[in-house]
C-alpha positions as CSV (number, residue, x, y, z in Angstrom):
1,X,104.8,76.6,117.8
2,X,107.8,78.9,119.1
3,X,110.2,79.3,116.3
4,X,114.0,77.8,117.1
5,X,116.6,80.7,116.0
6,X,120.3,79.8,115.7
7,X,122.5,82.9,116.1
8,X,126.0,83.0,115.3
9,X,128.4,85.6,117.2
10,X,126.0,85.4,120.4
11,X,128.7,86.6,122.3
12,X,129.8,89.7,120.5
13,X,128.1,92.9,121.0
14,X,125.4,92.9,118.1
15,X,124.6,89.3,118.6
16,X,124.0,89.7,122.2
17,X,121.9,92.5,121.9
18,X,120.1,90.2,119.0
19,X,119.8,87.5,121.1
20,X,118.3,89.2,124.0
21,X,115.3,90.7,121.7
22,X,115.0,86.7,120.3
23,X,114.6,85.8,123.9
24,X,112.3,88.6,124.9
25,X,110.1,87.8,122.1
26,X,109.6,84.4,122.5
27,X,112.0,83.1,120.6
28,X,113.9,79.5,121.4
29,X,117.4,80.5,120.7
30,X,120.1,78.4,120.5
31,X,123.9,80.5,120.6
32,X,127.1,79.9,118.6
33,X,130.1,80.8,121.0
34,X,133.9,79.9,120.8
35,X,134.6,79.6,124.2
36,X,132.8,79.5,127.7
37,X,132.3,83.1,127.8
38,X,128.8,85.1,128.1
39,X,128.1,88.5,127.7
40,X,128.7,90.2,131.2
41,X,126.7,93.1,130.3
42,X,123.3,91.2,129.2
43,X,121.2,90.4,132.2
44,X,121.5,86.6,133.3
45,X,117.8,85.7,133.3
46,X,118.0,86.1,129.3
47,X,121.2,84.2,129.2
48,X,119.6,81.4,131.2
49,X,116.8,80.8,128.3
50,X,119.6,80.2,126.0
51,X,121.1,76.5,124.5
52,X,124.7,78.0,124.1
53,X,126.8,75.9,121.9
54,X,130.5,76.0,121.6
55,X,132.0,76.1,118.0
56,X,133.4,77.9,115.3
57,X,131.6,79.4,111.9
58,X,134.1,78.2,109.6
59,X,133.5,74.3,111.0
60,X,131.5,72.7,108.7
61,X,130.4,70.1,110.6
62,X,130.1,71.6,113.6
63,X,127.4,74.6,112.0
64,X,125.4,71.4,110.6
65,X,125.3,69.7,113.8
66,X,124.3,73.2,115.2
67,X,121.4,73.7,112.9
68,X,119.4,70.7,113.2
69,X,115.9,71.6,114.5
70,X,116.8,74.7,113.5
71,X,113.7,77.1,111.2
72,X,116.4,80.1,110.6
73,X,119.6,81.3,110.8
74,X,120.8,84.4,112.1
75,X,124.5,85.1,111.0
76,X,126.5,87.9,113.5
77,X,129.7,86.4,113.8
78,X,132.8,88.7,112.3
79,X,136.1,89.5,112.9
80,X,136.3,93.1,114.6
81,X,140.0,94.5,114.6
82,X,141.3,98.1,114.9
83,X,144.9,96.9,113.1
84,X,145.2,98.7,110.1
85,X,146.6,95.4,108.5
């Protein structure tokens, strides 16, 4: 039985690079995203094998509905910013 990842931040850069080793592997992952974006730079036949779901890691809800059927979480969603503030 193929183990069902969730990863949050599948867009970012170390998510997408996670994702695409899930994927290679065997994995059935399913991708936490804000918006409709994908990662340009990862080659589409990965991005194809993936359930891309659009939400937000501090939406409760959302992350529950998310993780049903769900065997484990891989959490690589942050806030990247160069302001010193």
């Amino acid at each position: 039985m193929t183990k069902k990842i969730l990863l949050t931040g599948g867009t970012g850069f170390l998510g997408s690079y996670t994702l695409t080793a899930l994927v290679e592997q065997g994995y059935t992952v399913r991708a936490l995203r804000r918006g409709s974006t994908t990662p340009h730079w990862i080659d589409p036949a990965v991005l194809e094998k993936v359930e891309w779901v659009t939400g937000d890691v501090l939406d409760i809800v959302g992350l529950e509905e998310a993780m049903e059927n769900i065997d484990a979480v891989i959490h690589a969603a942050a806030m990247v910013s160069f302001n010193a503030r």
